[in-house]
Each structure stands twice: as C-alpha cells, then as structure tokens.
C-alpha positions in Angstrom: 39.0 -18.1 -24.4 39.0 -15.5 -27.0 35.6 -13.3 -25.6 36.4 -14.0 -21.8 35.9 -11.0 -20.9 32.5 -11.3 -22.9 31.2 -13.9 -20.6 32.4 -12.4 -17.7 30.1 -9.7 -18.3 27.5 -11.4 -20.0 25.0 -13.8 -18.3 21.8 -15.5 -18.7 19.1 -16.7 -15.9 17.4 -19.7 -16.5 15.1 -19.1 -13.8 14.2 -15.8 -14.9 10.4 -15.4 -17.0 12.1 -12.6 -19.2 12.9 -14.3 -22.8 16.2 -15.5 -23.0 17.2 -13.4 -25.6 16.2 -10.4 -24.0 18.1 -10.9 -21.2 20.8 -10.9 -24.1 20.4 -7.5 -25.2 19.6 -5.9 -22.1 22.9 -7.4 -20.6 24.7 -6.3 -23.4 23.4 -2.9 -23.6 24.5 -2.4 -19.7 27.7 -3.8 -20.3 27.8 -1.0 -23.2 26.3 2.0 -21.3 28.8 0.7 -18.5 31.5 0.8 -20.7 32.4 -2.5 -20.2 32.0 -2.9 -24.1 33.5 -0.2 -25.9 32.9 1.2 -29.6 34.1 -1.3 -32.1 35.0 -4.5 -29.7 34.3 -7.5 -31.5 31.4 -10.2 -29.6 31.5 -13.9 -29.6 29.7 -15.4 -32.5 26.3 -17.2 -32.9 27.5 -20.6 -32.4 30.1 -19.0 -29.5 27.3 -17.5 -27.8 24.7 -20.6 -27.7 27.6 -22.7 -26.2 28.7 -20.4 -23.8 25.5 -19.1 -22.8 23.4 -22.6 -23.3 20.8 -20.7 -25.3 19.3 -21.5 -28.9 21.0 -20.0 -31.7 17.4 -18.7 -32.6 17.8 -16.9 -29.3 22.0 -15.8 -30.3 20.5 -14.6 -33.3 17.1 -13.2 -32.0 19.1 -11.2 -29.2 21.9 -9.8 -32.4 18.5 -8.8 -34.6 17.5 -6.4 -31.7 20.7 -4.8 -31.2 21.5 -4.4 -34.6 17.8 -2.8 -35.0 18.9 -0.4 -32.1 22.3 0.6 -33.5 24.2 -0.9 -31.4 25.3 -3.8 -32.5 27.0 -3.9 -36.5 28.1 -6.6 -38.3 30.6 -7.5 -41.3 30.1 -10.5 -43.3 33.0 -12.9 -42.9 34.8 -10.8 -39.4 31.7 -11.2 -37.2 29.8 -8.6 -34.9 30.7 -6.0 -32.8 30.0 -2.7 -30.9 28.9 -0.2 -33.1 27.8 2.7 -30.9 28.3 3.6 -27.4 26.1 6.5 -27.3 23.0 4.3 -26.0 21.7 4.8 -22.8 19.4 2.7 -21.0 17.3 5.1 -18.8 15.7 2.2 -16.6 16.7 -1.2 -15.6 13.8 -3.1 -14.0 13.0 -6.0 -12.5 9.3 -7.5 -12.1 8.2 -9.8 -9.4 4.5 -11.4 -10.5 2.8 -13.9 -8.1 2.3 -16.1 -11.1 2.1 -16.4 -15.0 -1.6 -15.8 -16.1 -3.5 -14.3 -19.4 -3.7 -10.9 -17.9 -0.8 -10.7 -15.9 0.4 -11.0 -19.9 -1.6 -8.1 -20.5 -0.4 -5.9 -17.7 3.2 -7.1 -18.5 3.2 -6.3 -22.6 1.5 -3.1 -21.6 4.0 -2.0 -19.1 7.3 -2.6 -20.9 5.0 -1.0 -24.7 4.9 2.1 -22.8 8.2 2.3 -21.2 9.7 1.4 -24.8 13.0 0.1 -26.1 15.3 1.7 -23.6 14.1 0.0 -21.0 15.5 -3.0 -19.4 13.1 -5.6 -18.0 13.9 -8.6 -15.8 10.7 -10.7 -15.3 10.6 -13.1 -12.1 8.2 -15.3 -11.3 7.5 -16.6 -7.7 4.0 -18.8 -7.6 2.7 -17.2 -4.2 5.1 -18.6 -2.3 6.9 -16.3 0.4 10.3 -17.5 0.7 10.6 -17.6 -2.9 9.6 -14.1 -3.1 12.5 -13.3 -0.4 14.9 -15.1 -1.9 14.6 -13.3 -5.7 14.3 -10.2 -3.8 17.5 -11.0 -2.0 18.7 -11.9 -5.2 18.1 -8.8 -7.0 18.9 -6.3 -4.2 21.5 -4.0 -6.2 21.7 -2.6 -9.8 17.9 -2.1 -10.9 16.3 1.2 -10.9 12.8 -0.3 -10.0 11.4 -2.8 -8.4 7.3 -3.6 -9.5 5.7 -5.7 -7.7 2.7 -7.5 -7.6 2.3 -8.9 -3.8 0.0 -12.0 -3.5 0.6 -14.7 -1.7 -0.3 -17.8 -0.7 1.0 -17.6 2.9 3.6 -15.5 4.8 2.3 -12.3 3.0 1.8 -10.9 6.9 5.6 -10.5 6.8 5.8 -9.0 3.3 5.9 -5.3 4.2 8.7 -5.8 6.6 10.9 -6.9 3.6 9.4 -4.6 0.9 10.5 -1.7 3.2 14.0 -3.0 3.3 13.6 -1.2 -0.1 14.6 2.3 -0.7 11.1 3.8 -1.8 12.8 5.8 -4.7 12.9 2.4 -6.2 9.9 1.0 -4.9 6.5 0.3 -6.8 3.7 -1.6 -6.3 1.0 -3.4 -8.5 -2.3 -4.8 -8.5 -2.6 -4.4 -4.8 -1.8 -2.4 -1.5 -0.5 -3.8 1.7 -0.8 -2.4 5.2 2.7 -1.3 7.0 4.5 -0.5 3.6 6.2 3.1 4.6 7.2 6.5 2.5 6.7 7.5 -0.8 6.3 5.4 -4.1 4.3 5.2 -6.9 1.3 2.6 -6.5 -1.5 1.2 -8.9 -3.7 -0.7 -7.9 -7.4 -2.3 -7.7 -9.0 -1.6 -4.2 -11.1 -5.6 -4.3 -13.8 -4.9 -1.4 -15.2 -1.6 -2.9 -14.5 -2.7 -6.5 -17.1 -5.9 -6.5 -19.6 -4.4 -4.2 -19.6 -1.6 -6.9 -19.3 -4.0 -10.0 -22.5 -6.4 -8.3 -24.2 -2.9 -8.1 -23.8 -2.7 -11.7 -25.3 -5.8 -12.6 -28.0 -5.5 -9.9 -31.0 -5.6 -12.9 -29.6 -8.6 -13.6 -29.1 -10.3 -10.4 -33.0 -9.5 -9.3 -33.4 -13.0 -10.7 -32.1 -15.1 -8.3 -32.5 -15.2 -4.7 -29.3 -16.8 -3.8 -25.6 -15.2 -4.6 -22.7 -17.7 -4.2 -19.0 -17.2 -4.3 -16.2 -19.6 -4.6 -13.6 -18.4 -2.6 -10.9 -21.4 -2.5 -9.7 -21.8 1.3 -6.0 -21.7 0.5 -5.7 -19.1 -2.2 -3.6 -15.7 -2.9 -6.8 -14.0 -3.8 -7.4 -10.9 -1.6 -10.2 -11.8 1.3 -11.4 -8.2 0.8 -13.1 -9.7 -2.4 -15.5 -11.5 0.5 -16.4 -8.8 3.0 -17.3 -6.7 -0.3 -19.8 -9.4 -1.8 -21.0 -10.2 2.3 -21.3 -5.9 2.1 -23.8 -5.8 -0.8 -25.4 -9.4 -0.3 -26.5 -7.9 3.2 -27.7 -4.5 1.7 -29.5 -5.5 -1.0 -31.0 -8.7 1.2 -29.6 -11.5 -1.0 -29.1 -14.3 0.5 -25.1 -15.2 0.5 -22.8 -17.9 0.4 -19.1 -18.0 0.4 -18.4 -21.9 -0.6 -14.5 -23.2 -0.8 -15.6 -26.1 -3.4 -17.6 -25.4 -6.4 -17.3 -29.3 -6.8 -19.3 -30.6 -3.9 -21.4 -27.4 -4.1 -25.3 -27.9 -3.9 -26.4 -26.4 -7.1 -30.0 -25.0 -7.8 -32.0 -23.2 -9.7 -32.5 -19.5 -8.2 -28.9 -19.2 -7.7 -25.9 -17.1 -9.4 -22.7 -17.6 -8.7 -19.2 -15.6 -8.7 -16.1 -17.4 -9.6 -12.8 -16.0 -9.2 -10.3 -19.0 -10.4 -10.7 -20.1 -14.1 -11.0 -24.2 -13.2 -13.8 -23.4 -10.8 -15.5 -21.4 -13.4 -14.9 -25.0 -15.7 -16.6 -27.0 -13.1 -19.1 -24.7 -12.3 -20.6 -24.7 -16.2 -19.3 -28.8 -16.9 -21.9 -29.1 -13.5 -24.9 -26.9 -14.7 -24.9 -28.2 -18.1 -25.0 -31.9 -16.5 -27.9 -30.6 -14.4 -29.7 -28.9 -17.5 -30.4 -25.9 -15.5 -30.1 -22.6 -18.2 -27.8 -20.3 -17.7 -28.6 -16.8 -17.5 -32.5 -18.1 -16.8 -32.7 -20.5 -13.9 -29.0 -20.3 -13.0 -26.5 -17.4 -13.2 -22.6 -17.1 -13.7 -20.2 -14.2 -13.1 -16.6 -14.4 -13.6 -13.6 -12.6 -12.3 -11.1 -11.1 -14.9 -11.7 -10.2 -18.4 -10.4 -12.9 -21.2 -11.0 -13.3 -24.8 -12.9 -16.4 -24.6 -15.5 -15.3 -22.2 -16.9 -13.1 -25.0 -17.6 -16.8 -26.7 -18.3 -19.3 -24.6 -22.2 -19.9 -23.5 -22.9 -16.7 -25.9 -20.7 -14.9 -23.5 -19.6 -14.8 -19.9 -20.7 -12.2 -17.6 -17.5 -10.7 -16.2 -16.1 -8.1 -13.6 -12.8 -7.0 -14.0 -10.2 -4.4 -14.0 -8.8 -3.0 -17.2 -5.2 -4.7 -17.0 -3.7 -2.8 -20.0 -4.4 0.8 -18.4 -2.6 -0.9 -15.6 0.5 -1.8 -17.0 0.5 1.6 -18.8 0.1 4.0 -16.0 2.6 2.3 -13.8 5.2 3.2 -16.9 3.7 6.1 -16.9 4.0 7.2 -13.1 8.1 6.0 -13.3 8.8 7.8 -16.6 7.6 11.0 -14.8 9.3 9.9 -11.2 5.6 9.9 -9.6 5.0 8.4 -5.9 1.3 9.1 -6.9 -1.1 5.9 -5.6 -3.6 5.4 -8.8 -7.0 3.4 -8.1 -7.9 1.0 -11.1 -11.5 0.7 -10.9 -13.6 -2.1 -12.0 -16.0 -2.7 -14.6 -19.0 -5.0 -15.4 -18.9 -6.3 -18.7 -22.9 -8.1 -18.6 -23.6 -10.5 -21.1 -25.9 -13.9 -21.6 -24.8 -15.8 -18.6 -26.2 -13.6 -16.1 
C-alpha cells in the first residue's frame, strides 16, 4: 500500500462521540507534532482515506478543510495533499468521559473545547452511566492524553469510582459537574454542589411557592442523578414547613390542586404537564411546575417553564480555563432560578 505508513499512524474510533473527522485532524496533527509526518510527505487521497478509514468523503474532505485552514495541510491540484508545516504544536490532547449525550452536556462540551481553541485535541467518550463501561474507556485511554475531564454519574457501581479515578496521576486529572468522596491530591475541579444548590434555588422562588401547600419531587428510583438533590428539597421543605414528597413515578402520582412539583428528567416533566392539562388544573394557579436544567424550549412552552439550573456554558469555560493556567483550584458553579408562568 502506497500510504502504509499513513494508516499505521492514522486511526479512527467508531465508538468514540468526537466527530469523525475530527478525530482526523487531531490524529494527524499528533502524527505531525510527533514527527511521524514530516514537512512535505504526501497523504492518501479523499477516496484513499474513506476506504481505508471507512469514513464519508464529506468527513476525508471535512477533516483536509481544517488542516488546510490551520496550515498544515497544502494541496496541489492534480499531485494531491501533503504536509505543509511542521511547526504546529498541539498544547493539549484530551479526552472527555460524559455519563450521557444531553442538550447541555452540548453546551458544556462546545464551551469547553471554544475556550481551549484550535490547538487542542479533544476525544469525546460516551459511557450511559454504566460503571464497567466507564472502566473499560478509561482502561482504554490510560496513556497519551494530557487530561482526563470527567463527568462522574452513574447509574450503579459509582461507590468504586474513586478507587479507579485515583489510578490517575492528578496532574492529569479533572473533574466536572460533580465531586466524589475518596478522590485524593491535587486537581482542578468544577462543579455544582446539588444539596445546597436547590435548597438555595427553592429559596429563590419561595414568593412563589407560598401558593401551594404541598412540594413534590420526582426522583426516579434507579437514576444517576445525585441523592443530595433530595436531602436538600427534605432540608428546605422541613424549614419552611411544606409539606414534602419524594415520588419515583410521576405517572401513577396522585395529582391535585395545591401542589408544585420538581422534575429533574425531561420525560417526567412530559408526563407531568400531558397529566395536568388532562386534569384541567392551571398551571402556575392551582398547580405548579419547576424543572431541572435550563433549555431553550422551556422559555416557550406553557408561556414558559420555571427552571433551576446551573449555567453550563461558564462551566465548560472555566474548566478550559483552570487547565490553560495548570490550576488544581475546585470552582463551585452555583445555581440559579430562572421563575417564569408555570410557577
């Protein structure tokens, strides 16, 4: 084969959640700052590298587009492409590890690599709160990277999660979105603290929430979501002498007028309005609604959905921002209420 070598060097993950063609460049920049490419060795071409690689040749040509845009990769009509500068450095080479694929774990992801910028190399992995495969991408992914984010919910298992996170050297170590106990030494850390972050937000909205006697949560029984969530909303139902529910199944939930209820997973909150509309109780009169994590269509829907949430962008940005300056500082990403018709 003519670009053996090429392929030798080159490879793409199926299972990865990075785009395919990003894998692409950031491969062949390593190769490059490597100098496992050199200055002017010609590459495979488009129709080479979608056979080889069993990508698109909108992702061959998609993956070119961004190295030529970086000076790195030049081409010559009728010879083909090839190295064009091996003066580019990659400063960081990181891989992600997200419980699961969501609208703002998009936010916190497009943030984070914004603000760490072009020279950075990003390998997204996906592992659906599920323990073992969080081991085995870790295992995976041991060598080579010069961070490893990661956002630690799971569905069951995470008890044994800090004895593999600090198989980790710590100078390589980050974690997002939440603490967990046992973790040791220094790393850089952002994250929402879930108990004192929703007795604060219900504080917020406590004008509001005078209106009902009863608070409800739906807190699934077999969910990643942190149960510190609970013993905050127990905290402030008890202090402010609301009567309090935690129910696992919005669907066979007793619903009544008097009531508001907090929803942290989107099809709950679905059921929960499909069922007060079928009762004909009015929201934000007779029945309230608040809803965990800011999206764009809970500005719209029912003239708007009460929501407490974190700001997920500021997240993703100061977690570049603490491993740009080599910071082990832990950074608390409050809460906020955003109160609107439904409450």
């Amino acid at each position: 084969m003519k670009h053996a070598k090429f392929f030798e060097l080159i490879k793409v993950d199926e299972y990865s959640a990075t785009p395919k063609y990003l894998q692409l460049t950031n491969a062949i920049l390593k190769a490059v700052e490597q100098e496992k490419l050199k200055l002017g060795e010609p590459l495979p071409s488009i129709n080479e590298l979608s056979y080889e690689l069993e990508i698109s040749r909108d992702t061959a040509e998609k993956g070119y587009r961004r190295l030529k845009s970086m000076q790195v990769v030049g081409s010559v009509p009728g010879k083909g492409y090839y190295i064009s500068s091996a003066g580019v450095r990659q400063k960081l080479n990181v891989v992600m590890l997200f419980n699961k694929l969501s609208a703002h774990k998009k936010i916190i992801y497009d943030s984070f690599a914004s603000a760490l910028g072009e020279q950075a190399s990003i390998d997204l992995y996906i592992y659906n709160n599920d323990f073992s495969v969080f081991r085995k991408l870790l295992a995976k992914k041991k060598d080579g990277h010069s961070y490893y984010v990661i956002i630690p919910h799971f569905l069951e298992g995470g008890e044994k999660a800090h004895d593999l996170i600090n198989a980790l050297p710590k100078s390589r170590l980050a974690l997002l979105g939440k603490m967990i106990p046992g973790i040791e030494g220094e790393f850089p850390a952002v994250y929402e603290n879930f108990e004192k972050d929703i007795y604060r937000a219900l504080e917020e909205a406590l004008d509001l929430l005078s209106k009902y006697d009863t608070l409800k949560i739906v807190f699934p029984e077999y969910s990643y979501m942190p149960i510190e969530i609970v013993h905050g909303f127990n905290r402030f139902c008890q202090e402010y002498a609301f009567s309090a529910k935690v129910t696992h199944d919005i669907a066979s939930e007793p619903l009544a007028a008097g009531e508001a209820y907090i929803t942290l997973m989107e099809d709950d909150l679905v059921i929960l309005v499909e069922r007060i509309l079928q009762l004909k109780l009015k929201i934000g009169e007779q029945v309230g609604i608040i809803s965990y994590n800011e999206t764009p269509l809970k500005k719209i829907i029912l003239n708007g959905i009460t929501t407490i949430s974190t700001d997920f962008r500021q997240m993703g940005e100061r977690m570049a921002q603490l491993i740009l300056e080599g910071s082990r500082e832990h950074v608390e990403i409050p809460f906020s209420l955003t109160r609107r018709s439904s409450l």
